[in-house]
N, C-alpha and C positions, 0 to 999 in steps of 0.2 A: 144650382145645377148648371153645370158648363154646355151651352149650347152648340149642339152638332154642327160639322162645319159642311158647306154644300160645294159640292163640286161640279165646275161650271166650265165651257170650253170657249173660247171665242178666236178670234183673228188678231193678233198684234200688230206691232211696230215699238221696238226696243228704242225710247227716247232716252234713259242712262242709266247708267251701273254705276255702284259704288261697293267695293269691299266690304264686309261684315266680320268680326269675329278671323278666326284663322280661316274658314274655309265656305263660307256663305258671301255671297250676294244681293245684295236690296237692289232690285229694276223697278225702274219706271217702265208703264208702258202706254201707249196711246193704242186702246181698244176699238173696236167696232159697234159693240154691245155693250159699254160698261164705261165708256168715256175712259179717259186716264187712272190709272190703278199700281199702286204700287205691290210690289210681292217681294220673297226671300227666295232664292234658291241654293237650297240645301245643299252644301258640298259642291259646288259649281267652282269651285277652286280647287280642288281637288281634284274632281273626274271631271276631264274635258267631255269625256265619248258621252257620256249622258246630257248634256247640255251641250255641244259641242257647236259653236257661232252661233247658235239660237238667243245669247242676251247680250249681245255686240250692240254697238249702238245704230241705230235705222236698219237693223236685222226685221226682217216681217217673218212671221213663225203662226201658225195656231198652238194656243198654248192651253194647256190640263191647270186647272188651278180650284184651290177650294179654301173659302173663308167663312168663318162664324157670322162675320153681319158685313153688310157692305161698308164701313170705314175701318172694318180691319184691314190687318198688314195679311194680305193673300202669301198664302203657301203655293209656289209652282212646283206642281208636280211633274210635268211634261211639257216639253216646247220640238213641234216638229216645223221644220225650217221651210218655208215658203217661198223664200228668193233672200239671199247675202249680197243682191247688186254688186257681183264681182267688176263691173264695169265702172262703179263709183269707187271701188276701192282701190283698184290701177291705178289709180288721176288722184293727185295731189289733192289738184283746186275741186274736183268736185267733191272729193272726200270732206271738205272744211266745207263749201258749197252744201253739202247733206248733212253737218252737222250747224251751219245755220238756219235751217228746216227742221228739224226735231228740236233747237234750241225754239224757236218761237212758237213750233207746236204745242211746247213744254209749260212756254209761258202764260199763253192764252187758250189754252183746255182747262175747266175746272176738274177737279178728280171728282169722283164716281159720277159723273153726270153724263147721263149716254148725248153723243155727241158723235154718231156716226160720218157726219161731214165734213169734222175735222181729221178722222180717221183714214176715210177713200181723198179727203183733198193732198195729205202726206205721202197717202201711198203712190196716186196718181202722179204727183211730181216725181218722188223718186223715180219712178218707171221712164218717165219722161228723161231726167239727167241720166239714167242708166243708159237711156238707146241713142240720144242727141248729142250734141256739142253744149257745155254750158255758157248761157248767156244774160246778160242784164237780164234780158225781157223774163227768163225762166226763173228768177227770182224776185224781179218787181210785179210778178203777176199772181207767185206764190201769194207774198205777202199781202196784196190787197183783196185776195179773194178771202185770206185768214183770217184779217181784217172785218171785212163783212158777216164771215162765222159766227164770229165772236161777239159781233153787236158792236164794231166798232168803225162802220164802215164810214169813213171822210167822205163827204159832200164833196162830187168834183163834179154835176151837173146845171150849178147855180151858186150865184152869191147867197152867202147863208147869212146876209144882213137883209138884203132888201128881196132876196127870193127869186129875183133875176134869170130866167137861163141864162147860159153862157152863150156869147154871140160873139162872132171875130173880130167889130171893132173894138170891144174891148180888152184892156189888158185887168191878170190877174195874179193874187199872192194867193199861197197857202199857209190858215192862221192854225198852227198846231190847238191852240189854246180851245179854239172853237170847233175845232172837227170839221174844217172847210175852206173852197175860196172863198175870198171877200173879195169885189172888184175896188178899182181905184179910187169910184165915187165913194164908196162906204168907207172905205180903210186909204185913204193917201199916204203913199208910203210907210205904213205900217212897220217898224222897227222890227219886230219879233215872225214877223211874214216873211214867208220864201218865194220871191218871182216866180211864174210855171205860165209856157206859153200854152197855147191853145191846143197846136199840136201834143205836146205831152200827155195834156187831160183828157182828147179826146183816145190819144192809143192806150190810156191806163183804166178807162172806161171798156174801148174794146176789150180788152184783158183780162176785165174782170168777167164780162159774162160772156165771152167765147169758149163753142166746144173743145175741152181738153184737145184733142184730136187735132184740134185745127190752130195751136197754138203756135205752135213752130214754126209758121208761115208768116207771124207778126212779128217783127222786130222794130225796137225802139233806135230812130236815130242818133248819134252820137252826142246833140244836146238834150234829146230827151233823158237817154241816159239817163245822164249825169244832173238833170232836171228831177229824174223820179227815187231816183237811190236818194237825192238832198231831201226830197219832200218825206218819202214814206222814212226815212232814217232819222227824219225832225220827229214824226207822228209818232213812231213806236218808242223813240227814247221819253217822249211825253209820257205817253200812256203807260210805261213801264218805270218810268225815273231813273233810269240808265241807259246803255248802249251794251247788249248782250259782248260776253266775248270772243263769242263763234265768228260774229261780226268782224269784231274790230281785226282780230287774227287773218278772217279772208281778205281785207280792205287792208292788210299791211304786206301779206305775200302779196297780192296783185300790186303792188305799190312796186316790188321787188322788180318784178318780171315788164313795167310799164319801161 
């Protein structure tokens, strides 16, 4: 007997689309309720007006959906459209900037596992690049708070050899390998370590647990910067065993425009 399928509603966020067939669509989508879920939408190639920007990619929609057991392939019945961040879609770089954030949303959400933090931490940023200027800090703040989500949060409070806080006279690397600093006495020039002064680790620290709200008021200096994009761009290529190419794409246009 083929089991009934249940129909269920939650909150999205369109992380990708891929073509199906002549006139369907397979979404991803990073839920509220349901963690990451994939669905089909019928005829979505077809009839825009029924689906109409509701499975664009970082579209937020509540969406109609019903499936036989939770690792089926969800049937979307309906997607009414929440916010299309027309603001991110005007702007070039934020547009590749918002497709770096649902790419690594994409990566580090497992599917069906509710994972409501990963859901408002995506949404919350886009809201952010929607109303603000995009910046370093709005993206190396993303990442280390996703980071932490996911169970993979880097040690930036202490050497993870000897346990150490971190204190100004010393200097520090970050060992991708280990998920942390190691100071100079534990690790002397460490080959595979990225230098990161004290200033860095302390603003990527605030960053991480400062209110949403009050993040725009933090900005990373120009060696931080360039200190925190090397370090977290060392840790997710670890963790991942590549370099997404949402990434590489933003980091070649801004190369452009430098």
């Amino acid at each position: 007997m083929i089991p009934s399928r249940t129909e269920l509603r939650t909150e999205a966020i369109v992380l990708r689309a891929i073509d199906y067939g002549e006139s369907d669509r397979i979404v991803t989508f990073c839920t509220a309720d349901f963690g990451k879920i994939r669905g089909i939408a019928k005829g979505a190639r077809r009839s825009r007006k029924r689906f109409a920007n509701a499975i664009e990619p970082f579209c937020c929609s509540r969406i109609l959906f019903s499936r036989r057991s939770p690792d089926s392939l969800a049937l979307i019945e309906g997607c009414d459209v929440l916010s299309h961040f027309p603001g991110i879609r005007s702007d070039l770089e934020k547009t590749l900037a918002a497709s770096c954030l649902i790419d690594l949303t994409d990566q580090f959400t497992p599917e069906d596992k509710k994972s409501e933090a990963s859901f408002c931490l995506l949404l919350d940023f886009l809201r952010l690049l929607e109303g603000t200027a995009l910046t370093e800090s709005l993206l190396r703040f993303f990442e280390i708070r996703l980071l932490r989500i996911s169970g993979y949060d880097p040690v930036l409070d202490r050497c993870i050899s000897c346990k150490t806080p971190i204190v100004k006279e010393a200097a520090y690397r970050f060992d991708a390998a280990k998920g942390g600093l190691t100071c100079n006495i534990c690790a002397p020039g460490s080959r595979d370590a990225i230098p990161v002064s004290l200033g860095t680790i302390r603003t990527l620290l605030l960053g991480r647990e400062m209110e949403i709200d009050r993040l725009g008021r933090l900005l990373l200096s120009d060696q931080s910067a360039d200190e925190s994009r090397r370090l977290l761009a060392h840790f997710i290529r670890h963790l991942l065993g590549r370099e997404l190419k949402s990434v590489h794409v933003l980091n070649e246009i801004r190369r452009l425009y430098v």
